[in-house]
C-alpha positions in Angstrom: 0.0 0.0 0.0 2.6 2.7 1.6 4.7 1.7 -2.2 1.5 2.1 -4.3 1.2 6.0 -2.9 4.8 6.2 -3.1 4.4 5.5 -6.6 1.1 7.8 -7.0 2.9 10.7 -5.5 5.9 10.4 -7.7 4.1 10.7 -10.5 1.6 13.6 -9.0 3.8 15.7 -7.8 6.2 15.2 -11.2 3.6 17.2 -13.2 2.8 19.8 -11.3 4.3 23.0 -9.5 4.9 23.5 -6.2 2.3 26.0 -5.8 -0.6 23.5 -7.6 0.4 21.0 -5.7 -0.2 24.0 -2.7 -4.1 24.1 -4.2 -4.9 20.7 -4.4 -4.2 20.3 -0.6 -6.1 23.4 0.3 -8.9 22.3 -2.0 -8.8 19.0 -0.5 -8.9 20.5 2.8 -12.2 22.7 2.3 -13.9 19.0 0.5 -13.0 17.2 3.6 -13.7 20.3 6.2 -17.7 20.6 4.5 -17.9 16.8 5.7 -18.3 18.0 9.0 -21.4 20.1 10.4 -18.9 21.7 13.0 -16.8 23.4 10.7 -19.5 23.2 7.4 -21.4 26.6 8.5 -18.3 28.9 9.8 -16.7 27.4 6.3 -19.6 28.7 4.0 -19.6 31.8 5.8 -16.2 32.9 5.2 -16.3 31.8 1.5 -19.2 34.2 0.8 -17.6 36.7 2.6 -14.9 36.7 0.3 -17.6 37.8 -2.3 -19.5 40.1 -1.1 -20.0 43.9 -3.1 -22.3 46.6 -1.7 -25.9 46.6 -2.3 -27.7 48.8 -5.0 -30.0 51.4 -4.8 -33.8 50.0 -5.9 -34.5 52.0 -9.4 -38.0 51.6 -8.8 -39.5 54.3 -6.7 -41.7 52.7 -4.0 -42.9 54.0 -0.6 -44.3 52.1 2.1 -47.8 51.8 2.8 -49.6 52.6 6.1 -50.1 48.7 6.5 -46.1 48.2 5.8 -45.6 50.8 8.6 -48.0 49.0 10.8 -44.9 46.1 11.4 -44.9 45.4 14.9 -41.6 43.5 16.6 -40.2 43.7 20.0 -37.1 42.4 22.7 -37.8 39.2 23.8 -34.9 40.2 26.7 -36.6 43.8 27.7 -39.9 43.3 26.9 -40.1 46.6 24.7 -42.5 46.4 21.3 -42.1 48.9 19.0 -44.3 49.8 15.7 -42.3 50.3 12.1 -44.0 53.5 12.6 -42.1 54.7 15.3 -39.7 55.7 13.5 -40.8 57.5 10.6 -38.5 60.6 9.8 -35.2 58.5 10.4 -33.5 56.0 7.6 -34.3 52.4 9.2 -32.0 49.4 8.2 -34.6 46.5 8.4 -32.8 42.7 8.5 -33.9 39.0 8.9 -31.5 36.6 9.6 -31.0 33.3 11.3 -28.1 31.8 13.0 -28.3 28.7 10.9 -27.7 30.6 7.8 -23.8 30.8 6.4 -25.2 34.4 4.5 -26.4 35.8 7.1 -23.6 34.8 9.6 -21.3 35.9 6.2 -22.8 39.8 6.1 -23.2 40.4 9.7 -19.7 42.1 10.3 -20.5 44.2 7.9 -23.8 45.1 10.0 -22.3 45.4 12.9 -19.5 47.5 11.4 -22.5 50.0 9.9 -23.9 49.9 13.4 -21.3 51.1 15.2 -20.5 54.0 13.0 -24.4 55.4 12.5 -26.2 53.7 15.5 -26.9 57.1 16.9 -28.5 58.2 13.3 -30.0 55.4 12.0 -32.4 53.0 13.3 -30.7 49.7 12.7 -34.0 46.5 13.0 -32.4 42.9 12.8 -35.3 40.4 12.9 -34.9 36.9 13.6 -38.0 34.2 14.4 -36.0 32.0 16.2 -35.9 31.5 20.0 -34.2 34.3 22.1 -32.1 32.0 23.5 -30.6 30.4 20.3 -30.1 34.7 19.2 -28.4 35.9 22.2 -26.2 32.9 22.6 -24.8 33.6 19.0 -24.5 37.6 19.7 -22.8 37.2 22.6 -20.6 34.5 21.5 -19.9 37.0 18.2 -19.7 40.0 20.8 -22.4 41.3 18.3 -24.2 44.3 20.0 -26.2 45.7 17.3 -30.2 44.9 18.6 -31.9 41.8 17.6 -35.8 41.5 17.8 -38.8 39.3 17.0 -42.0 39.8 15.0 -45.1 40.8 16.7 -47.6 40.2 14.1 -48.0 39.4 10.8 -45.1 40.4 7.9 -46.1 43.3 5.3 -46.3 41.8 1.9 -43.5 44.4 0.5 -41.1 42.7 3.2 -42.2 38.9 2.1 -39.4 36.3 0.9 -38.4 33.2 1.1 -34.9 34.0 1.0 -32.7 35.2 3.9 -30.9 37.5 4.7 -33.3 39.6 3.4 -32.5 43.6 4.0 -34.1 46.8 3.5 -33.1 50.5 3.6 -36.0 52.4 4.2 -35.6 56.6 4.0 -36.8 58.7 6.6 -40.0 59.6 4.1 -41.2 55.9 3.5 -39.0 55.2 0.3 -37.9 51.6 0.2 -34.3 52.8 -1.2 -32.3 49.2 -1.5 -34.0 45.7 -1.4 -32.2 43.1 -1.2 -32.1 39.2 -0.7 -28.9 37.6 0.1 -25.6 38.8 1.4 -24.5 41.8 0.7 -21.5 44.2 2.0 -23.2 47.0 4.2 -20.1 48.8 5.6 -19.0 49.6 1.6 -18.4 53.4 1.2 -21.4 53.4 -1.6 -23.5 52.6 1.6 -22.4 55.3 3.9 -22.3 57.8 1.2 -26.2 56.9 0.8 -26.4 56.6 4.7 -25.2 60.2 4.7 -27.1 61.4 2.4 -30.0 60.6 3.9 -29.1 61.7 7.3 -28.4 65.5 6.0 
């Protein structure tokens, strides 16, 4: 046996360069690491993150509705419920995410990144239906402080998808400015531009 891959690598590594050879392990490596669920998730996370670009602004000029304001969600931890409404007159950065999900676990530096910087200027909404237990564990363990919150009632139609991370940038009149399903880089400087914009 120990002669046969001898042999094998002989002729392997006679073909190639050192820095294919280099490759092939690596490759080999991240085939064997998405064996394992342990390492599968943090894996697929990092990968995408490697490829993320900032989001677009929507072309399509759409405000919300009074029904899409009427969004209710709330702190499982401080008991607080708050009404999409509440905040009219500010930009809102509206989320939903799961822990489960390598995209969303991909984009949320990002967030938390755009948190930090315009937390005092722009409302920042993370939604996640899971239990609050399962979503402070992972913020902690992150050291994540932007605010995570459940849904209170039923979801607006405009916000509706069956894909997550789903994230919307709302303008302080009601315009629903970016849309977007999937990852997505929100600390890009095409996003605080916008962010500042919108804040002046």
């Amino acid at each position: 046996m120990l002669m046969v891959l001898k042999k094998f690598w002989e002729k392997y590594s006679r073909k190639k360069r050192w820095w294919s050879v280099a490759f092939d392990f690596i490759f080999a490596a991240l085939v064997v690491a998405m064996l394992f669920p342990a390492t599968r998730k943090p894996l697929s996370a990092f990968l995408i993150r490697q490829t993320l670009f900032a989001p677009s602004q929507e072309e399509t000029v759409r405000y919300l509705s009074d029904t899409d304001w009427s969004m209710e969600f709330g702190s499982e931890v401080t008991g607080e419920v708050f009404e999409l409404s509440d905040f009219k007159g500010k930009p809102v950065f509206l989320n939903f995410w799961a822990t489960w999900c390598p995209p969303c676990i991909a984009e949320m530096p990002s967030i938390q990144s755009l948190y930090e910087e315009y937390k005092d200027d722009v409302i920042f909404v993370l939604i996640s239906n899971e239990s609050v237990g399962i979503v402070e564990a992972f913020l902690k363990k992150e050291e994540y402080t932007f605010p995570s919150y459940s849904l209170k009632n039923s979801l607006p139609a405009v916000f509706r998808t069956s894909t997550i991370p789903a994230t919307y940038l709302i303008g302080p009149n009601g315009r629903l400015l970016i849309s977007k399903t999937g990852a997505a880089k929100w600390d890009s400087g095409k996003m605080k531009s916008m962010l500042d914009d919108l804040i002046r």
